[in-house]
MIMISE-558620 format. One record per residue (C-alpha): residue in three letters; x, y, z. Coordinates in steps of 0.001 Angstrom, whole numbers, plus 524288, in hexadecimal, padded with zeros to 5 digits. Each point is the difference from the previous one (the first is absolute). Layout:
<pts>
ALAXYZ/...
</pts>
This chain:
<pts>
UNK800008000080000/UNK8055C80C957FB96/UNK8014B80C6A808E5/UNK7F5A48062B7FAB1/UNK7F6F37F3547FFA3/UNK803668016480F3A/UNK7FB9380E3F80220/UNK7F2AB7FB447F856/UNK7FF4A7F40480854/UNK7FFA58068280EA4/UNK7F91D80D437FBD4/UNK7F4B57F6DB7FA7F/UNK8004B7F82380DB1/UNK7FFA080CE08085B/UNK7F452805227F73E/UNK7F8967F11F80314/UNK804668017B80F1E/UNK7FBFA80CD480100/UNK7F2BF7FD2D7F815/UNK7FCE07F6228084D/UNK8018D8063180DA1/UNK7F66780A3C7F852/UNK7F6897F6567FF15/UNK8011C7FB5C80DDA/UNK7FE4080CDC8062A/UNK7F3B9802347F4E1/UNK7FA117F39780537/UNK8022E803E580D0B/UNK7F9DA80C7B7FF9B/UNK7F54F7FC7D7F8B4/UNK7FD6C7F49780A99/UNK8012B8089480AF9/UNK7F7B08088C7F8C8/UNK7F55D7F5C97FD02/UNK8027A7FAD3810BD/UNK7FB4480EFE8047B/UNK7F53A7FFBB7F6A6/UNK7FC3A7F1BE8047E/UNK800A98053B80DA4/UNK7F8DC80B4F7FF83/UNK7F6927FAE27F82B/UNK7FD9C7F48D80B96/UNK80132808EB80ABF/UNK7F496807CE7FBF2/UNK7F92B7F2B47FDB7/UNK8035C7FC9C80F9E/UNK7FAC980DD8804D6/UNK7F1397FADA7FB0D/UNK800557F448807EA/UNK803057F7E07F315/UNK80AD47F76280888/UNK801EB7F3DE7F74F/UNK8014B807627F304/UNK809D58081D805CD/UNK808107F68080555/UNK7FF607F94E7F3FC/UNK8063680D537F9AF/UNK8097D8025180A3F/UNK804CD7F1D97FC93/UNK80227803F67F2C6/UNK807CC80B8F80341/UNK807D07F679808B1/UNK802F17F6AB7F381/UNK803F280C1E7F6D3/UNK808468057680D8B/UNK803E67F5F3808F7/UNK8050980AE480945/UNK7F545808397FFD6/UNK7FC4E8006B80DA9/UNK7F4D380AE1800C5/UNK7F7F47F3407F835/UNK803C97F73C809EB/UNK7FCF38092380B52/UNK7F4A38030B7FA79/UNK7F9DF7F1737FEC1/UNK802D57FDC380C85/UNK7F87880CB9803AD/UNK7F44B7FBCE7FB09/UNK7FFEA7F28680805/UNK800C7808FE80AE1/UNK7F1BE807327FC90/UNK7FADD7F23A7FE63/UNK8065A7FC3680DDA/UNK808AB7F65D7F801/UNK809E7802BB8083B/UNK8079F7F3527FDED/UNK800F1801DA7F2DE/UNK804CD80CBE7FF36/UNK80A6A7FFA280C0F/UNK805C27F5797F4DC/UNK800BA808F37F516/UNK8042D80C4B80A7A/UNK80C0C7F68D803EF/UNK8035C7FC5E7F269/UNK803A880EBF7FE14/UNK8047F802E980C15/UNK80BDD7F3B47FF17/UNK8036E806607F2DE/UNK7FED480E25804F9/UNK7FFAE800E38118B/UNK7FCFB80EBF7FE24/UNK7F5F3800B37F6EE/UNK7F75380B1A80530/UNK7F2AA7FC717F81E/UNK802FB7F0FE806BD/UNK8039F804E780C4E/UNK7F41E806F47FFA9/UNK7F6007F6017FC61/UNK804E87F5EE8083C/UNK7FEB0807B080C17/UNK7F0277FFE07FC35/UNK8013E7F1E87FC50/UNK803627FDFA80D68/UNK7F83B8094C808BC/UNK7F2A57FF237F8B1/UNK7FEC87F2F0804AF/UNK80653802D880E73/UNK80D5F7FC547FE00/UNK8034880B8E80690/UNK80D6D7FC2980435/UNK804667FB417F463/UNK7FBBC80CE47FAD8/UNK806AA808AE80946/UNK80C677F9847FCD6/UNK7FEAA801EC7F273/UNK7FCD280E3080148/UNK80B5580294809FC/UNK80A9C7FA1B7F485/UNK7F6E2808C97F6C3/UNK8014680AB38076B/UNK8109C7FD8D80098/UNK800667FDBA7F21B/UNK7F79E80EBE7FD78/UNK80095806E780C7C/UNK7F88F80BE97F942/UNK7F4C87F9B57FA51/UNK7F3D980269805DD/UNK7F8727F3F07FC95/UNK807687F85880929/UNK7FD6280A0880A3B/UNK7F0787FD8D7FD86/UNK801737F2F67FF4B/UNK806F57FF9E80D8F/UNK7F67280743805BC/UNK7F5297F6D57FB1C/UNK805FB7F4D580428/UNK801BE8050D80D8B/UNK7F0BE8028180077/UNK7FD2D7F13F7FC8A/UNK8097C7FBFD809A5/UNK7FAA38065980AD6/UNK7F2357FEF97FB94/UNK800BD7F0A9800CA/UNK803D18027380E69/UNK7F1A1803B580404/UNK7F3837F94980225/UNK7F362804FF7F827/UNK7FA198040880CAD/UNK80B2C8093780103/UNK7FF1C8068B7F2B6/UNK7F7A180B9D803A0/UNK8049480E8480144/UNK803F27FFD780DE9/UNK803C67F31480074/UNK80AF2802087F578/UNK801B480EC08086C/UNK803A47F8E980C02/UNK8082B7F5BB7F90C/UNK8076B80B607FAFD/UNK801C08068C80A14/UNK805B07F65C80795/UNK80A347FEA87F6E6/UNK8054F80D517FEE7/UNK802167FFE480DCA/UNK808567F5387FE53/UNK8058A808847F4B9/UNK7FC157F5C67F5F1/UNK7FC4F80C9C7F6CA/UNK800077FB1B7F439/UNK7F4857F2628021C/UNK7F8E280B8A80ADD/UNK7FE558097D7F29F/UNK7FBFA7F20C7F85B/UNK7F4C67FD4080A0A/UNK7FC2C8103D800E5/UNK7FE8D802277F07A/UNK7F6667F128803A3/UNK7F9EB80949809DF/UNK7FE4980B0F7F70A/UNK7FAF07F8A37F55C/UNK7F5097FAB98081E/UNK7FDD580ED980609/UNK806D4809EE7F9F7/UNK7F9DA809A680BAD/UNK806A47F80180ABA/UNK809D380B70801AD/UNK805387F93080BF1/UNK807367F5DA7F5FF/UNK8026D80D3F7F859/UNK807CF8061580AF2/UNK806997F49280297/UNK8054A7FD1A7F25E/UNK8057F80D66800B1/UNK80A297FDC680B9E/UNK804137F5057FB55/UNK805F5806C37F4FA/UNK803D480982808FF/UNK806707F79D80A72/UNK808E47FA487F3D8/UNK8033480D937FD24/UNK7F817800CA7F2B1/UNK7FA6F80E95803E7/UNK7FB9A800A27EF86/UNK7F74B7F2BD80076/UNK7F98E8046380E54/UNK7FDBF80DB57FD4E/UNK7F290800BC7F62D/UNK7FB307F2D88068B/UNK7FF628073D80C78/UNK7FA7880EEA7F83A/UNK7F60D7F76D7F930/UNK7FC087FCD080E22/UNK7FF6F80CE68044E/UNK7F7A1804FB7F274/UNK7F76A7F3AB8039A/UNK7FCDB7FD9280BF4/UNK7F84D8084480B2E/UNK8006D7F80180C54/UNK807E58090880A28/UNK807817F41B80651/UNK8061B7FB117F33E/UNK800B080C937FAB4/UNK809628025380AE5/UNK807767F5867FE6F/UNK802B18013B7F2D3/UNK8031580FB680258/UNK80B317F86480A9B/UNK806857F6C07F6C7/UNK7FF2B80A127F5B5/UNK8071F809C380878/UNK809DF7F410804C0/UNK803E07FE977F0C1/UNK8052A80D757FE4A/UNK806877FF0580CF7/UNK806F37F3527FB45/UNK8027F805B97F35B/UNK806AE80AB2805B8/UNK7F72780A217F8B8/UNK7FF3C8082E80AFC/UNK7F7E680CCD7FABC/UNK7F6667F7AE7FAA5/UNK7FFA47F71380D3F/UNK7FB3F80DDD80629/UNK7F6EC802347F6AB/UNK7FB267F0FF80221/UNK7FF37802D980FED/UNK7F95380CD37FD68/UNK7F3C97FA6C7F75D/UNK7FEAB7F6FA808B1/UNK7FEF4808D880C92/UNK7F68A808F77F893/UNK7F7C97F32C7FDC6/UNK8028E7FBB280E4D/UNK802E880A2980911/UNK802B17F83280CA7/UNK808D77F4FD7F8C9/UNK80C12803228067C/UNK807807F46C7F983/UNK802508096D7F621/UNK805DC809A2806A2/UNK809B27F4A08031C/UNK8022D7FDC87F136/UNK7FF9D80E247FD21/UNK80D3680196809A8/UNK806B17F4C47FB35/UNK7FE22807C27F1C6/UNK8050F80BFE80602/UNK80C367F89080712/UNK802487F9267F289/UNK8027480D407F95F/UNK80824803F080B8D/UNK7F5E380A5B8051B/UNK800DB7FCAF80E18/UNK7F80C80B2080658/UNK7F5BE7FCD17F6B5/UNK7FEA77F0B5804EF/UNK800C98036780E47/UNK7F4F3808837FF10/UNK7F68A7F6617F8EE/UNK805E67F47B80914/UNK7FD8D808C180CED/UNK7EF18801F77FB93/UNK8020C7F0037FDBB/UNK805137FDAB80D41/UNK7F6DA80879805AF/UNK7F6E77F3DB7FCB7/UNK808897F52B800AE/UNK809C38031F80AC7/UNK803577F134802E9/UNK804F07FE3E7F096/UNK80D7C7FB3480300/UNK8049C8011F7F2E8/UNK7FA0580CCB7FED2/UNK805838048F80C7E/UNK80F1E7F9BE7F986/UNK7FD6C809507F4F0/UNK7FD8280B12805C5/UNK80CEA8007E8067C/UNK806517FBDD7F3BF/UNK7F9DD80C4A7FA86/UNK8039C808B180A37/UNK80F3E7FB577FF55/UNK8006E801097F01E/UNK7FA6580D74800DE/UNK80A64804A380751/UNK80933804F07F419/UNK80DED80141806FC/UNK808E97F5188090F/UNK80B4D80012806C2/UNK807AE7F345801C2/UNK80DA57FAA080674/UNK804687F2038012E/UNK80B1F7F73280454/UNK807527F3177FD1B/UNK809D67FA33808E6/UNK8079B7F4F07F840/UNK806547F6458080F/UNK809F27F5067FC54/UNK803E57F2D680659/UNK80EB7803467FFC5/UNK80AA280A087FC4C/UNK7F836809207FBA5/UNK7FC9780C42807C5/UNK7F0448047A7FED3/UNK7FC36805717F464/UNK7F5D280D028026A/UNK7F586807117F5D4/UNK7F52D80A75800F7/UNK7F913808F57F94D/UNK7F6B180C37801FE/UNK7F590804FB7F67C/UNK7F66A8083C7FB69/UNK7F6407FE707F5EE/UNK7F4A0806FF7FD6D/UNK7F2BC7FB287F60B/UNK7FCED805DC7F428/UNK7F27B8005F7F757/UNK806557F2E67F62D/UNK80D527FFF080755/UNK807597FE0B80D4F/UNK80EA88052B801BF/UNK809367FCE480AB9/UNK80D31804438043B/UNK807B77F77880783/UNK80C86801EF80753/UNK8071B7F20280071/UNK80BD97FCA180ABB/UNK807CC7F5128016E/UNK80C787FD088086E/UNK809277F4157FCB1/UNK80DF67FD1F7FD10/UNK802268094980AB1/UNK7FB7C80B6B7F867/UNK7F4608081E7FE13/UNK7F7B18049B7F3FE/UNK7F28C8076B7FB12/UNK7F9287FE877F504/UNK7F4C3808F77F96F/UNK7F4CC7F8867FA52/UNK7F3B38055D7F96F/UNK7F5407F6957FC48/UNK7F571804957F77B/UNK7F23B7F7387FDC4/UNK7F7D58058D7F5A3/UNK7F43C7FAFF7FBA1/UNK7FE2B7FD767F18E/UNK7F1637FB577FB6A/UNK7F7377F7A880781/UNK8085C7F55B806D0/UNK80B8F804D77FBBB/UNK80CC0807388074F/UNK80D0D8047C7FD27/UNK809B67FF9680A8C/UNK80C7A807D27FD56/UNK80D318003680A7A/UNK80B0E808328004C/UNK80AF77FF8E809E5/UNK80E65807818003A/UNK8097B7FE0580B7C/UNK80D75803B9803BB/UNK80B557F7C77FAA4/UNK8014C7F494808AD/UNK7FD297F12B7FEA7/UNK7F3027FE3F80752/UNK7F708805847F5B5/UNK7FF7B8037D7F367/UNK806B580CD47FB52/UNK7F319802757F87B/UNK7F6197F7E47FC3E/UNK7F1768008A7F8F1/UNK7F5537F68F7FB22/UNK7F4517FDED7FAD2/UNK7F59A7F437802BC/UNK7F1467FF8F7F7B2/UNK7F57C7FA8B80A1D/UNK7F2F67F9D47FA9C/UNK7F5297FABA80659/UNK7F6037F7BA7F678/UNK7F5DB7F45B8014E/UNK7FD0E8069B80F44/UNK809927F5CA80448/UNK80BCB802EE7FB5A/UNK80B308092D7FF5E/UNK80C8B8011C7F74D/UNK80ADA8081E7FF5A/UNK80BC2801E07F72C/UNK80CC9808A180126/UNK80DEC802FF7FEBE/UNK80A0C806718097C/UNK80DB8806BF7FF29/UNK809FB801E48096D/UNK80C4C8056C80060/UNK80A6B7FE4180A67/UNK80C6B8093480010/UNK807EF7FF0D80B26/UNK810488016980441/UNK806D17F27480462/UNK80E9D800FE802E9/UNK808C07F8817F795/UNK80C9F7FB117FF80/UNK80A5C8087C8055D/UNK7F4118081080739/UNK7FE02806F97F328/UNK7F0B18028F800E6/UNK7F81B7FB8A7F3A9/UNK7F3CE803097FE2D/UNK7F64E7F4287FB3A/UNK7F2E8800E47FA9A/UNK7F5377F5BF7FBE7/UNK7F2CC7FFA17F896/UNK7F6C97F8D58043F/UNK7F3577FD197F5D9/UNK7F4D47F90280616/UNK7F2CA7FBE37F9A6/UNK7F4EE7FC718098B/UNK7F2887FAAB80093/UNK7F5917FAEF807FE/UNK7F3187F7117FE19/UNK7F56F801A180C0C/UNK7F3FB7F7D880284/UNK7F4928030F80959/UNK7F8907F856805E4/UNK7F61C8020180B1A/UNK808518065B80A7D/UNK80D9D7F81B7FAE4/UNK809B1808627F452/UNK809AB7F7937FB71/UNK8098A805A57F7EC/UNK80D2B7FBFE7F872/UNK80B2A80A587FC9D/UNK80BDD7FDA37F6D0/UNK80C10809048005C/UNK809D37FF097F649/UNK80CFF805267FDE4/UNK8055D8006E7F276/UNK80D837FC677FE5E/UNK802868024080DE8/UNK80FF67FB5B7FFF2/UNK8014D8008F7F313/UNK7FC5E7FADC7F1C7/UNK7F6587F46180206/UNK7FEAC8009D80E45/UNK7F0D6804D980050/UNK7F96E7FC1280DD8/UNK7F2C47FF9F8081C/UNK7FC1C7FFF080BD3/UNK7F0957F9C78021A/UNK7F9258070B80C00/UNK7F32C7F77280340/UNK7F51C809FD80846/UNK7F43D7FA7380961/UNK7F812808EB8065F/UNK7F27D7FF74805BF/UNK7F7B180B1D8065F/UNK7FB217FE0C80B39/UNK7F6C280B50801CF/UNK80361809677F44E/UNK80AFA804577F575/UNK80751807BE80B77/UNK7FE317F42F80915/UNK8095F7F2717FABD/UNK80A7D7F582801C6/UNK808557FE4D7F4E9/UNK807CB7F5237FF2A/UNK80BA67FF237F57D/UNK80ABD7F6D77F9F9/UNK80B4F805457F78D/UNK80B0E7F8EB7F8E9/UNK808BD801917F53F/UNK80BF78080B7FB0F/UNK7FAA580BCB7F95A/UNK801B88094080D0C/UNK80E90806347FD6D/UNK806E4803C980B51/UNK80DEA80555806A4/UNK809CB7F733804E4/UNK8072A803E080BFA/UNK80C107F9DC7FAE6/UNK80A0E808E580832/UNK801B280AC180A01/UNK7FFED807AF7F2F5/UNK7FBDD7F9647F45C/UNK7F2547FD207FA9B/UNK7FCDE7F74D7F45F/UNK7F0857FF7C7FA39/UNK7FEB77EFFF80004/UNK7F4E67F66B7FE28/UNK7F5D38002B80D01/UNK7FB097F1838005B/UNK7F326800CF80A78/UNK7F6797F844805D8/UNK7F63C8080780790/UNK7F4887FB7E80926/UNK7F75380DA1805B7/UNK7F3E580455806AA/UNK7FB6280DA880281/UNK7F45B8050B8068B/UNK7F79B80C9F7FDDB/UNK7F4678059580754/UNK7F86C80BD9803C2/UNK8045C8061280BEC/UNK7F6108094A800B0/UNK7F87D808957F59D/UNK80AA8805DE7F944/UNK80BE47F77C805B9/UNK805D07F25D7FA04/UNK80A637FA2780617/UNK807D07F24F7FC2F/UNK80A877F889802D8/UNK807B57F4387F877/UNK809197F41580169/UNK807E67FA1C7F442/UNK80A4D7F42F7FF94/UNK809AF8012C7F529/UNK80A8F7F4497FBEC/UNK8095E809E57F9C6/UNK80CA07FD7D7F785/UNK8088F80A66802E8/UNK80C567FB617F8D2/UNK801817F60F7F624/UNK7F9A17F36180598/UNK7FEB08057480D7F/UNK7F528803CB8079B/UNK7F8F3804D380D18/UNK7F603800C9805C4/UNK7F83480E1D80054/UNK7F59A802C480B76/UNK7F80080D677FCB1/UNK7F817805D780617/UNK7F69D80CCB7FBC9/UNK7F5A48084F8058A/UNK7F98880AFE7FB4A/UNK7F5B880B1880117/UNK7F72280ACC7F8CA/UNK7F70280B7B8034D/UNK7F70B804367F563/UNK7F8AE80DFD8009A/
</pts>
């Protein structure tokens, strides 16, 4: 075969090749094209109840498209409306082996199985639906319906009137069961959608799981509804206690103050209406509505708790001094630190000026400190620090930071910040020639809180970047109990500390000081409460296991007490 002969040869077999992979695609389309026609076509057929003929379609599609699973799905949809539900779980698992996270199979196999009461089945299917599409609502519905059998099946007939399925659900959102207690209440409803009692109830629930948007019109359709005093009132209460929660303080006011003009003599509101005012920080405000309260109800406890709260927050300036002796098990003379203050409130901000002592190595030193807490947006504050001292190894030369605090889900409370400090201080060399050494210091800190009844429980990182050099990042992990015992001013805290990330001065001679690694272990309690109405005093005990030089350590005994005066 010649050369060109050849050339002829393999440009005809790349025309055939390509000619026939045209023709395959052509096919193709035109299949898939006759399969959505096919389908269509037999879906419409299904939608008038003609079940048989559209199967028979849908089968069709099936043999033109062997993976067309919308035919398939569909099939076993209409078993389902004959309550063939055998026969089309069979042709909903045939997809779902080929395809697990089909949605339209996912979908009808959830009402193969709950139509006829397989309601577990079903609410396992829906929870791997609801993995697979977090966002789709369907599976939402279908959750909720599910839920509804379930806890229907759990009642007699003799129990499914109004008040019946009322008490039912009422029981169970005491036990804070909310979501089966709003199941039975919608039962309620539906039966008598003027038992407003059911109404009200439905309304805290969403409330009590902090879903103020859901409560709110179920509780104002209430109120434009109903005309019976009693639940009138107590619908005016929990609509009140949702802006409270909320923190929407202005409108809380304005929720307190309807409700007055409606009821006059309902002091509970004037409760509310302080804990609005002391919310937004206006203090004279909430003792004045609290005061016409206890004028009624002079053996509230709480109430009576609050009021002195009130009366101590109002008070805009303090005045505070406090003292730590640190003692060792050996060689080591006591270690002493105090400090005096002032700080004085602000509309959205507190400032305080601190004057800081300490006395070890045989020396003395002061520092300067200014802290600054300003308040952001609603739950939100900003806490800046600033310190300058003179040139000596105890404290920083200079020093500032800057920590982010947040508060969300009413529980919770986060913070996030970062800290400098220099140190720049003379050491005596060789040949008593004095040098003069200086170190940064660059921390990052945090902290995660959690409330709970009276308990906070709280965990605090503090790292140092790079604290001896290239690669030697370190943190120190501070663990924080503390419960109170009769209010926020009133508390035993209870912490553990240990780690590296706490840089300190090594006392290495008579003259010479070295920044080194601090490894601690730390066990501590410290006590604060109300000395009187505008007094706090507390006091402290803390163990530390210290290493003071490389791979040696002591023991560390402190001991702190402390005092303020607001007015």
């Amino acid at each position: 075969m010649t050369s060109n002969q050849t050339k002829h040869y393999n440009s005809l077999r790349v025309t055939l090749i390509l000619l026939t992979v045209l023709l395959i695609f052509t096919v193709r389309a035109s299949h898939a094209q006759n399969a959505d026609s096919m389908y269509i076509a037999s879906k419409n057929i299904g939608f008038k109840g003609e079940y048989e003929i559209a199967r028979a379609g849908m089968e069709k599609v099936l043999q033109v498209a062997p993976d067309y699973y919308d035919a398939r799905v569909f099939i076993a949809r209409t078993f389902s409306w004959q309550s063939k539900y055998a026969e089309s779980k069979y042709h909903l698992n045939l997809v779902l082996n080929q395809d697990p996270k089909n949605l339209e199979a996912l979908d009808a196999l959830i009402d193969a199985l709950r139509w006829p009461g397989e309601t577990d089945s079903a609410m396992i299917v829906c929870k791997k639906a609801q993995q697979y599409y977090p966002d789709e609502e369907r599976f939402k519905v279908k959750e909720t319906e599910i839920i509804k059998q379930q806890t229907a099946r759990k009642f007699t007939v003799d129990q499914l009137k109004a008040d019946s399925f009322y008490t039912k659900g009422r029981e169970l959102a005491f036990k804070s069961k909310f979501t089966e207690a709003r199941v039975l209440l919608d039962s309620a409803l539906g039966r008598d959608p003027k038992l407003f009692e059911a109404s009200i109830l439905k309304g805290c629930t969403f409330s009590w799981q902090q879903k103020y948007s859901e409560a709110r019109p179920i509780l104002d359709k209430v109120l434009k509804e109903d005309t019976v005093p009693a639940r009138r009132k107590e619908a005016l209460s929990a609509r009140a206690d949702i802006e409270v929660y909320d923190l929407k303080h202005k409108t809380a006011q304005q929720k307190c103050d309807t409700a007055l003009k409606e009821f006059p003599n309902a002091v509970e509101f004037r409760k509310k209406k302080s804990i609005a005012y002391a919310n937004d920080e206006y203090y004279k405000e909430a003792i004045a509505e609290l005061k016409i309260y206890l004028d009624s109800v002079k053996t509230d406890t709480q109430a009576i708790n609050m009021m002195r709260d009130f009366e101590y927050k109002s008070l805009r300036n303090h005045a505070a001094a406090g003292w730590v002796q640190q003692i060792y098990n050996y060689s080591f003379a006591p270690w002493s630190f105090g400090f005096v203050e002032y700080g004085r409130k602000f509309r959205k901000a507190q400032s305080i000026a601190r004057i800081n002592y300490a006395q070890r190595f045989k020396t003395e030193a002061l520092q300067l400190e200014i802290d600054n807490y300003i308040k952001l947006y609603k739950g939100t504050m900003l806490f800046v620090n600033a310190g300058i001292s003179s040139r000596n190894i105890m404290y920083p030369r200079y020093r500032f930071g800057a920590e982010l605090y947040k508060s969300f889900l009413k529980k919770f409370d986060a913070s996030a910040g970062y800290h400098f400090l220099h140190y720049d201080f003379d050491e005596t060399g060789a040949n008593n020639i004095k040098v003069r050494n200086t170190k940064n210091i660059h921390m990052l800190v945090g902290s995660l809180g959690f409330y709970h009844k009276k308990f906070w429980l709280s965990y605090r990182p503090i790292i140092v970047l790079n604290a001896y050099g290239k690669g030697t990042t370190t943190i120190t992990h501070n663990f924080q109990t503390r419960y109170y015992y009769k209010s926020e001013l009133d508390y035993i805290n209870f912490t553990v500390l240990y780690g590296n990330g706490i840089v300190g001065l090594n006392y290495t001679t008579p003259i010479t000081y070295n920044l080194i690694r601090l490894s601690t272990l730390r066990f501590g309690a410290d006590w604060q409460t109300r000395l009187s109405k505008t007094i706090t005093g507390g006091l402290g005990v803390w163990w530390d296991y210290d290493e003071y030089v490389d791979g040696r350590y002591r023991y560390r005994y402190s001991f702190s007490a402390n005092i303020k005066k607001v007015f």
